[in-house]
C-alpha positions in Angstrom: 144.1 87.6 -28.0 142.5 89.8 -25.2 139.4 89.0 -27.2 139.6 85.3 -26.9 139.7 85.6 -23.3 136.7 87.8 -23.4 134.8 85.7 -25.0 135.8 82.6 -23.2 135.1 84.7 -19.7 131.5 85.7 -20.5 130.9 81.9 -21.8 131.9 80.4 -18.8 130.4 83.3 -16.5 127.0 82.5 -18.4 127.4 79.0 -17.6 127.4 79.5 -14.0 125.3 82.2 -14.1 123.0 79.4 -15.5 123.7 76.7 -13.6 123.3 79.1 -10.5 119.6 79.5 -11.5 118.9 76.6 -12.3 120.0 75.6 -8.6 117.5 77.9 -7.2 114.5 76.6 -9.0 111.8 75.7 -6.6 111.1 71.7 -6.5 107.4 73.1 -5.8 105.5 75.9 -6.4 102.0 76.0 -5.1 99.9 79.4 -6.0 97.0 79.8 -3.8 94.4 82.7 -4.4 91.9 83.5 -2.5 89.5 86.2 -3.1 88.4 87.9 -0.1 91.4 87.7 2.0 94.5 89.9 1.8 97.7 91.0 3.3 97.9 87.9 5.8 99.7 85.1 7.0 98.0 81.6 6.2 99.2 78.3 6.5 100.1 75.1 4.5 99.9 72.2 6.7 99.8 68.2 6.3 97.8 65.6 7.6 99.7 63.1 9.9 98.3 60.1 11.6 95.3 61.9 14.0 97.2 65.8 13.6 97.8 68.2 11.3 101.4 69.8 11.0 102.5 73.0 9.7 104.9 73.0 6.6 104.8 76.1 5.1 103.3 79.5 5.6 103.3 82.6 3.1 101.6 86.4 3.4 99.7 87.7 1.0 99.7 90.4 -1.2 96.6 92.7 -1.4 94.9 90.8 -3.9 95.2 87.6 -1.8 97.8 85.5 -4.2 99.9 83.3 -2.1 103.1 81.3 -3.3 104.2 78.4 -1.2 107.5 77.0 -2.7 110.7 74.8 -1.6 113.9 73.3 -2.4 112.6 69.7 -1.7 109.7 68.0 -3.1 106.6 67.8 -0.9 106.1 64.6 0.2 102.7 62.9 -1.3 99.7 63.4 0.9 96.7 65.5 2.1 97.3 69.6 2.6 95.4 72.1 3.8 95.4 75.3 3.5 94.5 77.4 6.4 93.6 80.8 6.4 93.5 83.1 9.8 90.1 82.6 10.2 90.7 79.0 11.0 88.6 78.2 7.9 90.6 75.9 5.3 90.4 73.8 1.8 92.1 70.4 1.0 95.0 70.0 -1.4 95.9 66.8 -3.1 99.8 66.7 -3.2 101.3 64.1 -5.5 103.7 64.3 -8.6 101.4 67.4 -9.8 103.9 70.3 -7.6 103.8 72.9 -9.7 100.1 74.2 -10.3 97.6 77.4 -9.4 94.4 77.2 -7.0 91.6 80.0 -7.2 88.6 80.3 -4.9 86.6 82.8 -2.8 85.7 82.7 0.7 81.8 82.4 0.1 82.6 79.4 -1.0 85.8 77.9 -1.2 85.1 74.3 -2.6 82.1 75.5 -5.0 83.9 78.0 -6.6 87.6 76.6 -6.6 89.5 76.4 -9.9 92.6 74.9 -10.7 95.2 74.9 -13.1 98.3 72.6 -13.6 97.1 70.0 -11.0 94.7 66.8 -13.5 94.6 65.1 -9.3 93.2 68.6 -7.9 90.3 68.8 -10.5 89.4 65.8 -10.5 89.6 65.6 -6.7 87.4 68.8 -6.7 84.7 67.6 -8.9 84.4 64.9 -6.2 83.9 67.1 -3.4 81.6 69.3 -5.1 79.7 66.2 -5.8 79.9 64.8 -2.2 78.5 68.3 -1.0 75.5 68.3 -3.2 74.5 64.9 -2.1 75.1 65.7 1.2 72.7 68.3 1.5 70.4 66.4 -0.8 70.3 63.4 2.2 69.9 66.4 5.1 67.0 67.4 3.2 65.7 63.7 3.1 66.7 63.2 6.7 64.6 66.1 7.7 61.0 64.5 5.6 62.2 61.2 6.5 61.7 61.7 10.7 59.1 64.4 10.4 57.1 61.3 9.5 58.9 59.1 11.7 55.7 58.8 14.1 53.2 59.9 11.7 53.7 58.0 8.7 55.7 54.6 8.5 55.4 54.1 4.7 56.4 57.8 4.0 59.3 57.3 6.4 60.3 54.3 5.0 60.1 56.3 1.1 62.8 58.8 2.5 64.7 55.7 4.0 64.9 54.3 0.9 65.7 57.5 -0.9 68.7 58.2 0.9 70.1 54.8 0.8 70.5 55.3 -3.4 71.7 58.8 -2.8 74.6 56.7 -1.0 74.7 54.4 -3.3 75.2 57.1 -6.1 78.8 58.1 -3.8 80.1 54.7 -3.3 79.4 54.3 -7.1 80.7 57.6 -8.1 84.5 56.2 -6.2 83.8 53.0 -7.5 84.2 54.6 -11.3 86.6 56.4 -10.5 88.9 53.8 -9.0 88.2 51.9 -12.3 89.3 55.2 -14.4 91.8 56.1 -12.4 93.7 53.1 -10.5 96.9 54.1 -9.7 96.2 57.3 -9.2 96.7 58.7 -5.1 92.9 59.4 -4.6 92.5 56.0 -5.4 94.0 54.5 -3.0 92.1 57.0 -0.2 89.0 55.8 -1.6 90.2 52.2 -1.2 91.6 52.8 2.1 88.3 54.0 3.0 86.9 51.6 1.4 84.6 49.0 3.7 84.3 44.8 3.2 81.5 44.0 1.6 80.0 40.5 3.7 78.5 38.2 1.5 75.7 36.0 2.8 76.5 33.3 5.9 76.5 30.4 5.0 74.4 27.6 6.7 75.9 25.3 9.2 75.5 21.7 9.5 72.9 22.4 12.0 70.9 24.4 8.9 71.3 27.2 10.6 73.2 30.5 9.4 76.5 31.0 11.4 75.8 34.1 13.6 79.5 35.4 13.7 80.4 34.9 10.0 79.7 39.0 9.5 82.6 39.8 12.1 84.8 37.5 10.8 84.4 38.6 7.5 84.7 42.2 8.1 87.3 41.5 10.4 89.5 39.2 8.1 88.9 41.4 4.8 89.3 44.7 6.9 93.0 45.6 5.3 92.1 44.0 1.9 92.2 47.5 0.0 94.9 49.0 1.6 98.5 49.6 -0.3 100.8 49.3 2.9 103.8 50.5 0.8 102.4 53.7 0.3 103.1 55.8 3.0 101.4 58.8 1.2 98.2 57.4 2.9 100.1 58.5 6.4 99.3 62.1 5.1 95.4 61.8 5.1 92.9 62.3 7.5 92.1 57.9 6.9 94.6 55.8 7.7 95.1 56.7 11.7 91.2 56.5 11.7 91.1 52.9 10.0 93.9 51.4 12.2 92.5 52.7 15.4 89.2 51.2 14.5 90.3 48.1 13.6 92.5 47.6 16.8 89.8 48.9 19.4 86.5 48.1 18.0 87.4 44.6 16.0 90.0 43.3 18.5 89.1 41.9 21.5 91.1 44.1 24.0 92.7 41.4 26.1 96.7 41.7 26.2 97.2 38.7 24.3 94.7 39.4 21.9 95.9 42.9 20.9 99.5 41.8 20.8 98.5 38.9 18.7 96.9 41.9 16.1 99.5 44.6 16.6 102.2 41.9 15.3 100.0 41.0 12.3 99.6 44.8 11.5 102.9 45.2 12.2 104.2 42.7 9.8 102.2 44.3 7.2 103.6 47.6 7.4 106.9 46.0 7.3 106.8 46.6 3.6 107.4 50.5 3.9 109.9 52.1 6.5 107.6 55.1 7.0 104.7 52.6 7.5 106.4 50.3 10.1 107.4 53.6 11.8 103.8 55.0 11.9 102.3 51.6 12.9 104.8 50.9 16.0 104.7 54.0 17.3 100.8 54.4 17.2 100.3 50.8 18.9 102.9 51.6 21.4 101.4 54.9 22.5 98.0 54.1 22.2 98.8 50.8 24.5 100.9 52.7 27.2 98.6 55.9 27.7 95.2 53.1 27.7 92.7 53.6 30.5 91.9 50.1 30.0 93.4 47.6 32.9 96.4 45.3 31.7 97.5 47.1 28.2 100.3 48.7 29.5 101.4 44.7 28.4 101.0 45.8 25.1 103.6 48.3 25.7 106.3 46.0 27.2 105.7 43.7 24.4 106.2 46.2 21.7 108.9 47.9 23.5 110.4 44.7 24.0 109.8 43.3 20.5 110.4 46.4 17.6 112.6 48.9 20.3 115.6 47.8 19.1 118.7 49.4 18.2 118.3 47.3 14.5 114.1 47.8 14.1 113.6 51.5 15.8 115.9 53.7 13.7 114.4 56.3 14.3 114.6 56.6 17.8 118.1 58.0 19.5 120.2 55.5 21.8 119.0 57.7 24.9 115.3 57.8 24.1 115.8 53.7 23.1 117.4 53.6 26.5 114.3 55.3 28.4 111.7 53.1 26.4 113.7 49.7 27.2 114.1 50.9 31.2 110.4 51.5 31.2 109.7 48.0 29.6 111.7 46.2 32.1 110.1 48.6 35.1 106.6 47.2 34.1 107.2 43.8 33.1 107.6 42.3 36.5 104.2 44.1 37.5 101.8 43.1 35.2 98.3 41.6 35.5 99.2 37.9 35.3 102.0 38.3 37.1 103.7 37.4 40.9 103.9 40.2 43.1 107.6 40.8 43.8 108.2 40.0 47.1 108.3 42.5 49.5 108.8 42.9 53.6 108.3 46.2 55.4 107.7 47.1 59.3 104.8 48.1 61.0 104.3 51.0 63.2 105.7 49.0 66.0 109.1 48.2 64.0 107.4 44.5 63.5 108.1 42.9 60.5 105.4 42.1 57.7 105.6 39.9 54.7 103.2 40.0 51.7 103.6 36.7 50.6 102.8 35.5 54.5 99.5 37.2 54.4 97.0 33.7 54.4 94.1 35.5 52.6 91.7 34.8 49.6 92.7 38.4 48.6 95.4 40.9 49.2 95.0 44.8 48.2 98.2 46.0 48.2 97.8 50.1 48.7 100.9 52.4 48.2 99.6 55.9 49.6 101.5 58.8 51.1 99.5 60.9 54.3 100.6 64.6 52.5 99.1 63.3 48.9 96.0 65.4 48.7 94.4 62.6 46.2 94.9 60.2 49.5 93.6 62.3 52.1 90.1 61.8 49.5 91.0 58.3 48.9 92.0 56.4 51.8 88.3 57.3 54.3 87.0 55.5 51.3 89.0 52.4 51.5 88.6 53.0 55.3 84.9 52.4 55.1 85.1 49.7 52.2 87.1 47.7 54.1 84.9 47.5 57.3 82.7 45.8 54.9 85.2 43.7 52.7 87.6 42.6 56.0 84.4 40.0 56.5 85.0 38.2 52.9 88.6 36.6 53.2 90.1 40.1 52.2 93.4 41.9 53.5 94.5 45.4 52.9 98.8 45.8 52.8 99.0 49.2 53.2 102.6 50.5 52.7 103.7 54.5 53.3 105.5 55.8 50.0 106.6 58.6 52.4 109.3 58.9 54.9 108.2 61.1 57.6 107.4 58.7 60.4 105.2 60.8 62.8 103.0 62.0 60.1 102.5 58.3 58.8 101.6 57.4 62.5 99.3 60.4 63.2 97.0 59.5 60.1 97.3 56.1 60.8 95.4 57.3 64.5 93.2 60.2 63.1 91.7 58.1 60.1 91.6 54.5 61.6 93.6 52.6 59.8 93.0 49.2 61.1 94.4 47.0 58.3 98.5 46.4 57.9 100.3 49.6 57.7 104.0 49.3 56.5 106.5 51.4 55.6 110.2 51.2 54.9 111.1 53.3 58.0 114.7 53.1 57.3 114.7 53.5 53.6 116.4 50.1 52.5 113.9 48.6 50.5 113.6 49.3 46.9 109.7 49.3 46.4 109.3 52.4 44.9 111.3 51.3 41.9 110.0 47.7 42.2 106.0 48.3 41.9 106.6 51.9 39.9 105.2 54.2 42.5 105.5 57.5 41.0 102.1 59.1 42.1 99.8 58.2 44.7 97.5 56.6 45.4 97.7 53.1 43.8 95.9 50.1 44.7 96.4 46.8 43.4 94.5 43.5 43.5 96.3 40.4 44.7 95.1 36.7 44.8 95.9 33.7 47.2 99.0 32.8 45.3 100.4 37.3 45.3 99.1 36.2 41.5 98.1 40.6 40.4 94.8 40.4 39.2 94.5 44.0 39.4 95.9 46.9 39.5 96.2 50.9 39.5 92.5 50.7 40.8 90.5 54.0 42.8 88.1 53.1 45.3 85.2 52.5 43.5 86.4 50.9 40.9 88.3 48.6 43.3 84.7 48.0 45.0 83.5 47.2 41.8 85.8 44.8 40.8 86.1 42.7 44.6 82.2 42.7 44.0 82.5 40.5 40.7 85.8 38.4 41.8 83.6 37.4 45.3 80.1 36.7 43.3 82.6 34.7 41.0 83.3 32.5 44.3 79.3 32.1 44.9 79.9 35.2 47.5 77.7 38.7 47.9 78.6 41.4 49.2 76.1 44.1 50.0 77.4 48.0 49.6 74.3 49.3 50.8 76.4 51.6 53.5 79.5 53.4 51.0 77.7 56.2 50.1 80.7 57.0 47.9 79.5 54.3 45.4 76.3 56.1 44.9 78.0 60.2 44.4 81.1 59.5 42.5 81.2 63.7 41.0 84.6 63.5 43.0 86.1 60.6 41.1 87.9 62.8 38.9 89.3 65.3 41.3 91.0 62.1 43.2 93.1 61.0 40.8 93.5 64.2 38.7 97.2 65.0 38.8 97.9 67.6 42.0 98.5 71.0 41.3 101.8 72.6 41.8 
């Protein structure tokens, strides 16, 4: 009897001893080694968008063998691994997550071999291809403009040389696509893949449509790519081939890029992890822009996909902040009317913008301590002796509260334009027009319509010079020396040091 129980003990003690093991197994194991390097730490990051993320890191022994292993699965993508000398190889993650890599640091992609991983060889046969015909064209280069000015013909031999050499790589993906279709590096060679334009055809005129290539490219531009794969996230491509097509192929007007960004947006829909990437990357892009107006892109995204059923992966407090700083901006955009405002003048008088009966308003919010001001404002100062002459008002209002010090600037510098300020601290402005730093400038037309806005002074000289010639006016900046040595743009609206 005591036996019995023995026995049926060390059974069952095996079987969780098993099952315990077989809990720990690693759901990857990726053996590096690299000969040349030992007893360090190097990395194994991912591609992401325009950035590279760290997900694992591992020491070496002394003969340079590295393991990288995991609980979870890797998800499919890009790796690199980096080594401390900043130098690093590719790695091609997909269902292959249990395989070996071998290489030397004389070099790393020449000599690599790899066992376990059908993606990684084949991937590495491709790069090793890549770098012979890449030095094969920089030797080509090199003939083809040493005879540049010397020898047309001979230039145009070495033209024509390296144009098969390319045509030898796109071929070599175009085989291997056909081989190999639904495998990963397939789809990176499709997503960098580029529309091939056919022909124009003629219009009824006879003659060939000049704008059929853009259109083409334009409207075949996403034909290649799998938007359900959100492996392509993880490559160095995909950020690169949506910033492209929404900067260089979109007209970057508000309405335009908003009309695009929905359209790309719709086709990431497909994949969660794509809709994420895609929403994010046009909302950020839009709201950091240097270029006047997009922050319209922003409102309309933020307005349009931040919601509590379409932005899961934003938190209720950051969905809060993005929201708040949607409805801040709305009522300020280019396009739209200036929110009213009233403020007093040094004298305690009164001052409406909307009553101000001119062609153009520029509304200033400045504060006399703001060192970016102290630059800026002389330079409005002296614009504005010229511009006063061409229908033009300057609405000048102090984002301070310190009444003598507004007063005393307002005398030293020669303000003579209409300085406000909300000497008793009961109008709202701040919020209203978003004045967090100063200076800002903005442009305002008969009807308070803003036209412009977050402007320095010589853009804002700039763009009053085009708006008047627009009206059959010119206006001569002979005098603002400030146009002609602008080295201190940059300082003036750099943010202020602590």
């Amino acid at each position: 009897m005591r036996t019995l129980k023995l026995k049926v003990f060390l059974f069952v003690f095996c079987a969780m001893t098993i099952a315990s093991i077989a809990g720990t197994e690693p759901a990857y194991s990726v053996k590096i080694k690299v000969v040349g390097v030992k007893d360090s730490m190097c990395y194994l990051a991912n591609y992401y968008g325009d950035k590279q993320y760290i997900h694992d890191s591992a020491r070496s022994d002394a003969n340079g063998r590295y393991v990288f292993e995991g609980k979870e699965k890797l998800p499919g993508g890009i790796y690199l691994f980096v080594l401390p000398t900043r130098k690093y190889f590719e790695v091609l993650i997909d269902h292959d997550q249990f395989f070996t890599m071998e290489t030397d640091t004389a070099d790393m992609v020449k000599n690599m071999k790899i066992t376990g991983s059908k993606d990684n060889k084949l991937f590495y046969e491709y790069l090793n291809f890549v770098s012979g015909k890449g030095k094969e064209v920089e030797g080509l280069k090199t003939r083809m403009n040493a005879f540049k000015d010397i020898n047309k013909d001979s230039s145009k031999f070495y033209r024509e040389k390296i144009l098969k050499v390319d045509t030898l790589v796109v071929n070599y993906k175009a085989n291997y696509i056909k081989m190999n279709p639904e495998s990963f590096l397939s789809k990176v060679f499709n997503l960098s893949d580029e529309p091939k334009i056919p022909e124009a055809p003629l219009l009824p005129n006879g003659r060939k449509d000049s704008t059929f290539a853009y259109h083409y490219y334009k409207g075949h531009y996403f034909d290649k790519i799998d938007f359900t794969d959100d492996r392509l996230l993880r490559t160095p491509v995909f950020h690169d081939k949506i910033s492209r097509y929404m900067k260089d192929l979109v007209l970057q007007m508000p309405d335009s890029v908003n009309k695009e960004a929905d359209m790309l947006v719709e086709r990431a829909k497909v994949n969660k992890d794509m809709f994420k990437y895609v929403v994010w990357w046009v909302t950020n892009n839009y709201e950091t822009s240097n270029i006047m107006g997009m922050d319209a892109v922003f409102v309309h995204m933020a307005k349009t996909y931040y919601t509590k059923e379409l932005a899961t992966w934003v938190d209720s407090t950051q969905l809060f902040k993005i929201q708040d700083r949607a409805r801040t901006l709305d009522p300020i955009l280019v396009g739209k009317p200036a929110p009213y405002m009233i403020l007093q003048d040094t004298a305690g008088m009164w001052h409406s913008l909307y009553d101000l009966k001119k062609k153009y308003t520029v509304l200033v919010f400045w504060d006399p301590d703001c060192g970016h001001c102290q630059k800026a404002i002389p330079k409005l100062v002296k614009w504005y002796a010229i511009a006063k002459d061409y229908n033009i008002e300057i609405y000048a209002a102090n984002s301070a509260v310190e009444e003598e010090k507004w007063k005393k600037f307002i005398r030293e510098k020669g303000l003579n334009w209409i300085n406000v300020a909300d000497i008793n601290l009961h109008n709202n402005f701040r919020h209203e027009w978003d004045i967090v730093t100063t200076p800002q400038i903005y442009v305002l037309d008969e009807n308070k319509k803003i036209i412009a806005k977050r402007l320095d002074p010589e853009t804002l000289a700039d763009f009053m010079k085009r708006k008047l010639h627009e009206d059959g006016k010119e206006i001569n900046y002979n005098d603002l020396e400030f146009l002609k040595n602008k080295k201190d743009k940059e300082d003036i609206y750099a943010p202020e040091k602590e």
